[in-house]
C-alpha positions as CSV (number, residue, x, y, z in Angstrom):
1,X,168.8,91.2,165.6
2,X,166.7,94.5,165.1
3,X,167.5,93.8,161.4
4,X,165.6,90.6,161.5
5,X,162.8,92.1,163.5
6,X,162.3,94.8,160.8
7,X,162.3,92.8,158.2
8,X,159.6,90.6,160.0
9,X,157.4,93.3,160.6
10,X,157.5,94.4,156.9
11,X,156.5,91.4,155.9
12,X,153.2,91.5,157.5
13,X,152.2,94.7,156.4
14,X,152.9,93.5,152.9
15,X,150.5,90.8,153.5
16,X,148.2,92.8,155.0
17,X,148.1,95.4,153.0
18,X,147.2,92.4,150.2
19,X,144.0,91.0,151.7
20,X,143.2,94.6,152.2
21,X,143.2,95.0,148.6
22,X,141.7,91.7,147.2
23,X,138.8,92.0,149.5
24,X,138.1,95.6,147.9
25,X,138.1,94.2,144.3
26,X,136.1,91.4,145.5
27,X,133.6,93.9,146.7
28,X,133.5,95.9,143.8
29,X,132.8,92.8,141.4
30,X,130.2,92.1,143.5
31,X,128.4,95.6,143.6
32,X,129.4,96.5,140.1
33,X,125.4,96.3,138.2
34,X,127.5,95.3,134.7
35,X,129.3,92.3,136.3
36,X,126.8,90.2,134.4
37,X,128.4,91.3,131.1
38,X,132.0,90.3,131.7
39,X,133.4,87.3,130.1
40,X,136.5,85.8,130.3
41,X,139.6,86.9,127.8
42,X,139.4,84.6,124.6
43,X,135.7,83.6,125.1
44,X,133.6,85.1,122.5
45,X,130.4,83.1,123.2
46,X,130.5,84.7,126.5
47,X,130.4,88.4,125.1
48,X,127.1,90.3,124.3
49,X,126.5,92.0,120.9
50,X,125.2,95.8,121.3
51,X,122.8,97.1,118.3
52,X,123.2,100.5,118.3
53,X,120.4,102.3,116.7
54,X,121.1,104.2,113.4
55,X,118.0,106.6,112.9
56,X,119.3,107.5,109.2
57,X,119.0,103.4,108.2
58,X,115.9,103.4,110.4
59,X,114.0,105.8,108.5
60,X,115.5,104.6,105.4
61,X,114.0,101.1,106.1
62,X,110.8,102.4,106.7
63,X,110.8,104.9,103.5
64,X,111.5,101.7,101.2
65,X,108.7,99.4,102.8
66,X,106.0,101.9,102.7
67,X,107.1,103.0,99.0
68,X,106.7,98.9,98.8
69,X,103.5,99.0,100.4
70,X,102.2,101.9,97.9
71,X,103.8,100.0,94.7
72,X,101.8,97.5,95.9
73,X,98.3,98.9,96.1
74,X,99.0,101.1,92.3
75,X,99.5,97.8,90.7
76,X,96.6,96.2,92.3
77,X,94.4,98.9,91.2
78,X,95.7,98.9,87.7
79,X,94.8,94.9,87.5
80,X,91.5,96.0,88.7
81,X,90.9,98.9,85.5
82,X,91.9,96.8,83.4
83,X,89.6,94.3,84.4
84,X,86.8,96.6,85.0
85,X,87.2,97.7,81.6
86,X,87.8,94.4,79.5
87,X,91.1,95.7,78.1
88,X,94.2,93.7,78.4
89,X,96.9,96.0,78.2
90,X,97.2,99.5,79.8
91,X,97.6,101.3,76.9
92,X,94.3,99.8,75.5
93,X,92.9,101.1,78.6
94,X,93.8,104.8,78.2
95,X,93.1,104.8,74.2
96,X,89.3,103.8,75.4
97,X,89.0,106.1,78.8
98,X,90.7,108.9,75.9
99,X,88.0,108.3,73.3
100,X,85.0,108.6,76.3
101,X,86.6,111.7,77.5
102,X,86.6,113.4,74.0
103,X,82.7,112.4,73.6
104,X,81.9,113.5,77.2
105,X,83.9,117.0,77.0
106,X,80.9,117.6,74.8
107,X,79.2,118.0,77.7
108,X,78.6,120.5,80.6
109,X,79.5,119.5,83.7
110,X,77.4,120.9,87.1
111,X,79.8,122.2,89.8
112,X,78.8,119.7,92.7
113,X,81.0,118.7,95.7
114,X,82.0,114.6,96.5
115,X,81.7,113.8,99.8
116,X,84.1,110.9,100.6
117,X,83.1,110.2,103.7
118,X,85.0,110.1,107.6
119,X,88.0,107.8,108.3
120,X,89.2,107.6,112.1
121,X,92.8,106.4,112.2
122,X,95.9,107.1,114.4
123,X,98.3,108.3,111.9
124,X,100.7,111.2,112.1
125,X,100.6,111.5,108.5
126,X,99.1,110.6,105.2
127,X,100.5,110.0,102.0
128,X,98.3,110.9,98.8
129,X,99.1,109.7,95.8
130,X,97.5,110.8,92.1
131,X,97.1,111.2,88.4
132,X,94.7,111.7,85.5
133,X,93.1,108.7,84.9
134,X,92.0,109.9,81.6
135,X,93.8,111.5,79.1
136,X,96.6,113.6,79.9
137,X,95.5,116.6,79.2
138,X,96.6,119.5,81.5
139,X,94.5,118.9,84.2
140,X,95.0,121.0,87.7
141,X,93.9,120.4,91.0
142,X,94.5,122.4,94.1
143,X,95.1,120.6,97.8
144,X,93.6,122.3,100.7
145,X,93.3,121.3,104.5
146,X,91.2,122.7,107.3
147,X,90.2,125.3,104.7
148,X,94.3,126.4,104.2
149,X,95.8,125.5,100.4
150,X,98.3,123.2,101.1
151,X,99.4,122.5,97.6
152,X,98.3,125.5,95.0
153,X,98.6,123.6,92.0
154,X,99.1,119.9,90.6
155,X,99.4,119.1,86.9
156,X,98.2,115.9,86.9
157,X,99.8,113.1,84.5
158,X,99.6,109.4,83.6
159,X,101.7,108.6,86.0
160,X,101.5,108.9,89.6
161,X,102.4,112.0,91.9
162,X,103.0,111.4,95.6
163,X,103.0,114.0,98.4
164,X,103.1,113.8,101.8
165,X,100.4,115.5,104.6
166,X,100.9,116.2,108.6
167,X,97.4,115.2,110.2
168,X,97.2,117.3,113.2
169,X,95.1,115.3,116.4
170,X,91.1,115.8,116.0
171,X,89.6,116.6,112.8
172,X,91.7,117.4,109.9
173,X,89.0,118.2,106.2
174,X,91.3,117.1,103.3
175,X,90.1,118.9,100.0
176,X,91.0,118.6,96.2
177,X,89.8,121.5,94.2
178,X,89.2,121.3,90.1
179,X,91.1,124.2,88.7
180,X,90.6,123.8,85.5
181,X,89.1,120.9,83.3
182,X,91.9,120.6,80.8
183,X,91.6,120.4,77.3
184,X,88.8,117.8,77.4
185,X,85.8,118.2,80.5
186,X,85.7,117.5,83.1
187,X,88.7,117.1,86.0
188,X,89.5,113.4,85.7
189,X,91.4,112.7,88.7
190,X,92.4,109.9,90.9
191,X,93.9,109.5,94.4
192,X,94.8,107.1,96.8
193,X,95.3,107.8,100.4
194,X,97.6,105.6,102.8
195,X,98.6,105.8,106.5
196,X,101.8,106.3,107.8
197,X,102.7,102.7,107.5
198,X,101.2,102.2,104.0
199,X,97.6,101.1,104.9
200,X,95.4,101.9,101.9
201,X,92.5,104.3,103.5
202,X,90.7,105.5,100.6
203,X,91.0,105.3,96.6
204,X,88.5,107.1,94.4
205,X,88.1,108.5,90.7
206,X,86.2,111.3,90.1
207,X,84.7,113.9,87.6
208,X,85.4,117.3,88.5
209,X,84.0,120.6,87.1
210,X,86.0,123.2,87.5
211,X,85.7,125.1,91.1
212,X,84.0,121.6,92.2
213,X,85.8,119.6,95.3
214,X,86.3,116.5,96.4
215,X,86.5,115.9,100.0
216,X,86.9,113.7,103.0
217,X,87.5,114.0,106.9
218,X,90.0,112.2,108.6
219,X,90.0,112.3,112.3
220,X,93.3,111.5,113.9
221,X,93.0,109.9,117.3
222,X,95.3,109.7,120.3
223,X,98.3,106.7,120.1
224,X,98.0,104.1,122.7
């Protein structure tokens, strides 16, 4: 008889001891802040797909479309000189811009400065983009900002140079120095400028004597 007895009250704790349980997983389910994101085994509509952020592809991305952006903007200029000029091809274009340049080196050149004017803008940096838009010939400019040299020396080409500038917040005085004049006068050079998500903010072309400048002021403005 005391056999039966124990094995009654066994039982019951067994029992209890199971509601005690299944009320504390129902509990947790129910405070658990991710409960929303469980789905039953074998569903997969149920589950939610997590993009985890690559900052390597990111900035790879971003590279490529502003390298788009600035591909862009070149070849619309060159449509534009060649245009402007009544040439059709781009090498009819430099064999003319060559021939003026020869006739003009006969020339002397006053030193005067180019204002380029003030941009406003809220980039972090600015990408600047040249050549010598005349004939190659051995041209040299010099890069300063806020009165420091940046860049010491650029040989410009035919084809186009890009470099890279931090802006730092207020007013930042971007300067391009003549060096030399080459073998023919003056400095022939030409830049573009673009923000930090390939927005064209300036383009200009220029005649340089040597120890001239040409200039602008960018002022960079506080990010909303």
């Amino acid at each position: 008889m005391k056999s039966c007895y124990l094995k009654i009250f066994c039982v019951l704790i067994l029992i209890g001891c199971s509601e005690t349980i299944s009320g504390q997983i129902d509990n947790i389910k129910k405070s658990d802040s991710f409960s929303d994101i469980y789905a039953p085994a074998g569903n997969s509509s149920g589950t939610k797909k997590i993009d985890f952020i690559d900052p390597y592809r990111d900035e790879q991305v971003f590279e490529k479309s502003l390298a788009r952006e600035i591909e862009k903007k070149i070849q619309e200029k060159e449509l534009r000189d060649l245009k402007e000029n009544n040439v059709l091809t781009p090498q009819q274009l430099f064999e003319k811009r060559y021939n003026a340049e020869a006739w003009g080196s006969k020339k002397k050149y006053a030193i005067i400065d180019k204002n380029l004017g003030v941009l406003e803008n809220r980039t972090e940096t600015i990408t600047i983009v040249c050549r010598d838009f005349g004939a190659e010939d051995g041209d040299i400019v010099q890069v300063n900002q806020n009165n420091n040299t940046v860049i010491r020396q650029i040989e410009l080409t035919r084809r186009y140079q890009k470099f890279t500038l931090s802006l730092r917040p207020g007013v930042n005085r971007i300067e391009f120095l003549a060096r030399n004049e080459g073998l023919y006068s003056p400095n022939t050079a030409g830049f573009m400028i673009f923000d930090e998500n390939g927005k064209q903010l300036l383009q200009n072309d220029w005649f340089l004597a040597t120890g001239a400048t040409a200039f602008f002021t960018i002022v960079r403005t506080p990010k909303k």
